[in-house]
KEDO-233917 format. One record per residue: x, y, z of N, C-alpha, C in turn. Coordinates in pm, whole numbers, plus 50000, padded with zeros to 5 digits. Example, Ala and Ser with C-alpha at 12.3 -4.5 7.8 and 13.67 -1.06 7.14 Angstrom:
BEGIN
513194943150780512304955050780513204967050780 512854977550708513674989450714512905000350787 
//
This chain:
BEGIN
771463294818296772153282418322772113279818472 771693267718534772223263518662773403264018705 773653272718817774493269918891775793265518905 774733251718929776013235218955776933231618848 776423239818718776353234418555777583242418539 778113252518641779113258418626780573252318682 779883243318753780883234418839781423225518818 781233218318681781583209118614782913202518612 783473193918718784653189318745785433185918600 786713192618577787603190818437788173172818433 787603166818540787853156218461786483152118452 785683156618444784493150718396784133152818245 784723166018226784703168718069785643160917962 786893157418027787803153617947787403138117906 786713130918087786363120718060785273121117942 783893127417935783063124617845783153133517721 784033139417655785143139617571785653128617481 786293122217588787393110017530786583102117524 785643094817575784083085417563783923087417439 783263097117376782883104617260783363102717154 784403107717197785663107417044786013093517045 786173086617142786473075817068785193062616972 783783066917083782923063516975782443067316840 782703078216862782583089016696783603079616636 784803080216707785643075716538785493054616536 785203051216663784703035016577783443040516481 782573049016519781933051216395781913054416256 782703063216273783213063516174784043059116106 784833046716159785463036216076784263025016069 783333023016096782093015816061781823023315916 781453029715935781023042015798782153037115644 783413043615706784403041215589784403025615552 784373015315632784023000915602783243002615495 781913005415553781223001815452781163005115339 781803024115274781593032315231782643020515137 784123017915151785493010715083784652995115060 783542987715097783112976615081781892978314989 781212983914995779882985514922779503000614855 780793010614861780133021414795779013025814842 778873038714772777563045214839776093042814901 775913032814845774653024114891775383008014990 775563010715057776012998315154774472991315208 773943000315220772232989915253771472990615144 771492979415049770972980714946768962981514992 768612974315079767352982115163767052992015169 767513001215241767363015015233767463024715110 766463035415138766183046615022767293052715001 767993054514886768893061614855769503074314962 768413082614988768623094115095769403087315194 768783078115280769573077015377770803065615360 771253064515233772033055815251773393067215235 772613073315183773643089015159773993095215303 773053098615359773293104315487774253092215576 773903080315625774703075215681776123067815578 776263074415494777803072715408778563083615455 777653095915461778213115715550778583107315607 778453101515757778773102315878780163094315887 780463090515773782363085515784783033099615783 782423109115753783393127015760782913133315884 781533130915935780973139616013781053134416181 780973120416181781853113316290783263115516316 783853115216206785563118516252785493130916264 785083141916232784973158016260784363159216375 783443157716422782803155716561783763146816641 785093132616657785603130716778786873142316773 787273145916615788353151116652788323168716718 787343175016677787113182216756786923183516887 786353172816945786023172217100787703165117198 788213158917081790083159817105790653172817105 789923179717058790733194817079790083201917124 788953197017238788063207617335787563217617252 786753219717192786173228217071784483225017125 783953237117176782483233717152782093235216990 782403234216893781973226916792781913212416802 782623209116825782923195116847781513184316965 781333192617043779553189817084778763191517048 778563206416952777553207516873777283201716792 778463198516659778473187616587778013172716638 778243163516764777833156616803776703156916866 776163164116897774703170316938773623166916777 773903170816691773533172616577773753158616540 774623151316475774983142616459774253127816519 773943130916643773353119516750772023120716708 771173134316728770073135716706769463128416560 769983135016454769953128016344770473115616276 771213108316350771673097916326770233084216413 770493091216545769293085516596767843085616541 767163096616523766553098416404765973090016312 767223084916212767333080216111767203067016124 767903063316267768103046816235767023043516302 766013050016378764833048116430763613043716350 763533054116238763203056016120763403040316034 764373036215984764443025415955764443008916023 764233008616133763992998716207762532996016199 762183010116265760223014316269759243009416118 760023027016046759623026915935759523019115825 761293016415801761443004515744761232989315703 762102985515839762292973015845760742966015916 759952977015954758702965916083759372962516188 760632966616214761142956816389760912970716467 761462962616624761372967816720762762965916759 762652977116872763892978116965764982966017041 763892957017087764312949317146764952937817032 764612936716935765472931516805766482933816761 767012946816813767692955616744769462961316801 770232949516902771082957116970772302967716898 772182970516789772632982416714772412991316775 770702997416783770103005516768769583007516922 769992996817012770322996817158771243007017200 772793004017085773733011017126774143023917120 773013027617015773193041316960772803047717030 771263043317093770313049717187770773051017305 771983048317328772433046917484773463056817432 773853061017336775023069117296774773081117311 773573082717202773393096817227772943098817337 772113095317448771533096717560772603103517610 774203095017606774803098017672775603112917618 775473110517491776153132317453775253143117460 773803137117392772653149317452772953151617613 772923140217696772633147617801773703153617914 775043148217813776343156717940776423170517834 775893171517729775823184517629776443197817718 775223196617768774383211917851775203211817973 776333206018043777163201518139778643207218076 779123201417990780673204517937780413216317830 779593218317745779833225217645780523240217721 780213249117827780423258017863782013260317871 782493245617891783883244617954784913238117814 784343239417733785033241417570785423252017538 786193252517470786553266017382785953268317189 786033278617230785503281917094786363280416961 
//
């Protein structure tokens, strides 16, 4: 590990923490929306699989902010995981799917700026979590 990576000012963690958790859980009240409006298939577009996987993420979003509310490096890992594959996925269906592009897409703007932003303070706070 670097150094500096040890130096990680405690309000820098708490701040990108609370960032986190609170986007995890609008996400995951996006999720339960849809999940209480349309049942398991809310994008009737999409392949069953992933309509499944992004229905998870109304449990796996609120488990990922509320953990990182209680300083838990689970709670990054889970969002580490979570971002990757969520990003992933919705990449996947814009690309794969739908034929669009990015610049069509400010959803998939926002996500991409999301995880950017938990992958890359990851490797920064996780040290300064508890187990």
């Amino acid at each position: 590990m670097i150094g500096w990576m040890h130096h990680t000012p405690r309000w820098a963690v708490i701040s990108v923490c609370g960032i986190a958790a609170v986007l995890f859980f609008v996400g995951a009240s996006a999720h339960v929306t849809d999940l209480l409006g349309h049942g398991l298939r809310p994008y009737d577009w999409a392949p069953g699989w992933l309509n499944l996987y992004w229905s998870s993420l109304a449990l796996f979003d609120a488990l990922a902010a509320v953990f990182l509310i209680r300083g838990k490096r689970r709670g990054i890992d889970l969002a580490c995981a979570t971002m990757a594959t969520d990003l992933a996925a919705n990449w996947y269906a814009v690309y794969g799917i739908q034929h669009n592009n990015l610049a069509a897409q400010p959803g998939l703007q926002r996500l991409t700026v999301f995880a950017a932003h938990v992958l890359g303070t990851a490797p920064f706070i996780r040290r300064h979590l508890t187990n």
